[in-house]
N, C-alpha and C positions, 0 to 999 in steps of 0.2 A: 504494500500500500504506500508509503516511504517514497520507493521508486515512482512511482505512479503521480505521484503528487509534485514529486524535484521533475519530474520530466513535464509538469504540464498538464496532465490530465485529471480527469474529475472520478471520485470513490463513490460508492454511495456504502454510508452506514448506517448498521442497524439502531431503531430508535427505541426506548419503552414504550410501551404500549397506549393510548393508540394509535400512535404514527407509526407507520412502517418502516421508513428510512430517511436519513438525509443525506443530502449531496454535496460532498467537501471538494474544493480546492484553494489552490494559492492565487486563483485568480477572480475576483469576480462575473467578470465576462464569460468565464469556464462554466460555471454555476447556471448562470444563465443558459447558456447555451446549450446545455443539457437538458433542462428543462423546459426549452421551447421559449423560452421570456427571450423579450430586446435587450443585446449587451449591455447597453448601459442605467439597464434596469438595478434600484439596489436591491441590495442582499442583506441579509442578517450576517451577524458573525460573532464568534468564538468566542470568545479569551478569558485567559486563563490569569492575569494579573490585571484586575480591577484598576489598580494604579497606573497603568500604563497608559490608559484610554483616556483616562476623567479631566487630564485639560484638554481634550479633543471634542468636548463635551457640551453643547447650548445650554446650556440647564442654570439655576441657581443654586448658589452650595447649600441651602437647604435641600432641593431636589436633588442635587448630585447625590446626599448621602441617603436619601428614600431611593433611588435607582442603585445603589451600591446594596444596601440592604434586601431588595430585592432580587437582583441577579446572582450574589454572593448567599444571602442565609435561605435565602427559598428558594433558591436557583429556579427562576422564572425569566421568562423574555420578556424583554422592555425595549421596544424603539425609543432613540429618542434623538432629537435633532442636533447634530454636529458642524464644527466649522469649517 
């Protein structure tokens, strides 16, 4: 899977139930594409350090730590508007 993803291509992985799977790459356009969406459609994404993302973040730091608390202790999805 590793290989698959350094070379460019899209994985799809198993999800908990009741989604069946999701479609990972390093590219967003990949993602898309796979799925039939316009390239430069957005995407959801990953990550795995909270901190890394949170100045890339529209929000107020009251909102930023209700979005932290959610994605981090409930591990839920949250859109939310970026610079």
């Amino acid at each position: 899977m590793a290989e698959a993803l350094r070379a460019g291509d899209a994985v799809a992985l198993p999800l908990p139930s009741p989604l069946p799977y999701g479609v990972v790459a390093m590219n967003p356009a990949t993602v898309n594409r796979v799925k039939g969406r316009p390239e430069g459609q957005p995407v959801g994404v990953a990550v795995g350090d909270f901190g890394k993302i949170a100045a890339f973040l529209r929000v107020t730091r009251e909102t930023l730590g209700l979005v932290e608390w959610l994605c981090v202790t409930r591990r839920l999805n949250v859109f939310v508007p970026r610079f």
